[in-house]
matplotlib code that plots the C-alpha trace (Angstrom):
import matplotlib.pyplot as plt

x = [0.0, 1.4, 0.4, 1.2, 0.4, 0.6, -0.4, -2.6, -3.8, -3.2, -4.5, -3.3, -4.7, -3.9, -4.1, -4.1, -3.7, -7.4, -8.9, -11.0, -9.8, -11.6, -8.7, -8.8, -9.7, -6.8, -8.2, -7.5, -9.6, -11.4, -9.2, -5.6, -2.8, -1.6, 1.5, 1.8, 5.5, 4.5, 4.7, 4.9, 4.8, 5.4, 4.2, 4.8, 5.8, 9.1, 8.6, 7.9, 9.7, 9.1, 9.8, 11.6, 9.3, 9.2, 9.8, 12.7, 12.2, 8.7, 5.5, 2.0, 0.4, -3.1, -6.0, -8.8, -12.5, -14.3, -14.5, -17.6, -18.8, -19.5, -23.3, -24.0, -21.9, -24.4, -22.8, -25.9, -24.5, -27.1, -26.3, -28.5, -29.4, -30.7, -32.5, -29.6, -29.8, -27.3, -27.4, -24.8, -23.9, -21.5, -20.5, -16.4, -15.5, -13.3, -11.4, -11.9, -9.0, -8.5, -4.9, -3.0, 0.6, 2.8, 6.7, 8.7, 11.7, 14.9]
y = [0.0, 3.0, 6.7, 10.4, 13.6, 16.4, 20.2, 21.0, 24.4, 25.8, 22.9, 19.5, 16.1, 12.5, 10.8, 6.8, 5.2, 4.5, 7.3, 10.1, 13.4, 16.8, 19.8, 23.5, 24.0, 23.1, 24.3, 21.0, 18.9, 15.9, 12.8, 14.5, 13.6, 15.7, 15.5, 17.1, 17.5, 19.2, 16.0, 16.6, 13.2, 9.3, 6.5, 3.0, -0.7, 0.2, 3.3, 6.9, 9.8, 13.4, 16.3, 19.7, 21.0, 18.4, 15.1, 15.4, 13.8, 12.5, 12.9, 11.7, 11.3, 11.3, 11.7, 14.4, 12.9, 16.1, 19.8, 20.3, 23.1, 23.1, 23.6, 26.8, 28.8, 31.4, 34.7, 36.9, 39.7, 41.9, 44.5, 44.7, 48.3, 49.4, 47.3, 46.0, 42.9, 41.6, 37.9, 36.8, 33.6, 31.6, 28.3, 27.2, 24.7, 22.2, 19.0, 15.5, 13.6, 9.8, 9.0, 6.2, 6.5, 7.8, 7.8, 7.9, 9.8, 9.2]
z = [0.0, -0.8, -0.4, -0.5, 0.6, -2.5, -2.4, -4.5, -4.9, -1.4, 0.2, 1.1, 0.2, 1.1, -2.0, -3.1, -6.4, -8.2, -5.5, -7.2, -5.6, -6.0, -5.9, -7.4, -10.5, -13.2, -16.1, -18.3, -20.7, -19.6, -20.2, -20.0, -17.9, -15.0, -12.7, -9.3, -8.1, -4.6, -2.9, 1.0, 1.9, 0.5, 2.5, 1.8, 3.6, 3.8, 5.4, 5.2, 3.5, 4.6, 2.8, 3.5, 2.1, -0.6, -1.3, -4.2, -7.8, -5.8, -8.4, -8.4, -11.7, -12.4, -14.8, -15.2, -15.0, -15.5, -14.3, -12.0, -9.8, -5.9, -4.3, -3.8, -0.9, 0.5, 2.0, 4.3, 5.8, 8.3, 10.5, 13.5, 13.9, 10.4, 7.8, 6.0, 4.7, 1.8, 0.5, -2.3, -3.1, -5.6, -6.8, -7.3, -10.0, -8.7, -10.8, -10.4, -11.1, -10.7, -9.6, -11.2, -9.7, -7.2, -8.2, -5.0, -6.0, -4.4]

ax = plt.figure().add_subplot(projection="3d")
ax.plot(x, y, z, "-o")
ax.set_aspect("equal")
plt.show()
C-alpha cells in the first residue's frame, strides 16, 4: 500500500492510487494527464519519507475525469441596527481527477 500527501492548490490532500480526488480547479480537458510535483509526503511498507518542504524527484500522476462546480456557498450579511440585509452567493468549480501513480523519488 502506498500513499502520498501532494499540495494541490493551497491545500493539502492524502491521495491513493485508483482514488477520485476533488482539488482546485486546473483548467484541463477531460481525459488529459496531470502531474503534481508538490509532494509533502510518500508513505509505503518500507517506510515513510518526509519532505523539507518536498519530497525530491517524488510525483504523483493522475487523470482528469471532469470539471464540476460546488453547491451553492451562501454569504448573508445583516447589520442589527438598520435594515440592512445583503445575501450573495457563488459556486467554485473544482477538478476530479483519478490518480493512477505515485513515483517515490529518491
Amino acid at each position: 500500500m502506498s500513499f502520498a500527501v501532494i499540495a494541490a492548490g493551497g491545500r493539502q490532500v492524502r491521495v491513493e492510487p485508483g482514488e477520485l480526488v476533488r482539488v482546485d480547479r486546473l483548467h484541463t480537458a477531460a481525459g488529459e494527464q496531470v502531474t503534481f510535483d508538490r509532494v509533502l509526503l510518500v508513505g509505503s511498507d518500507a517506510g515513510l519519507k518526509v519532505g523539507t518542504p518536498v519530497v525530491a524527484g517524488a510525483t504523483v500522476t493522475a487523470r482528469v475525469i471532469e470539471e464540476r462546480r460546488e453547491k451553492k456557498v451562501l454569504i448573508f450579511k445583516k447589520r442589527r441596527t438598520k435594515t440592512f440585509r445583503k445575501m450573495r452567493g457563488h459556486r467554485e468549480y473544482f477538478t476530479l481527477v483519478r490518480i493512477e501513480a505515485i513515483e517515490p523519488g529518491s
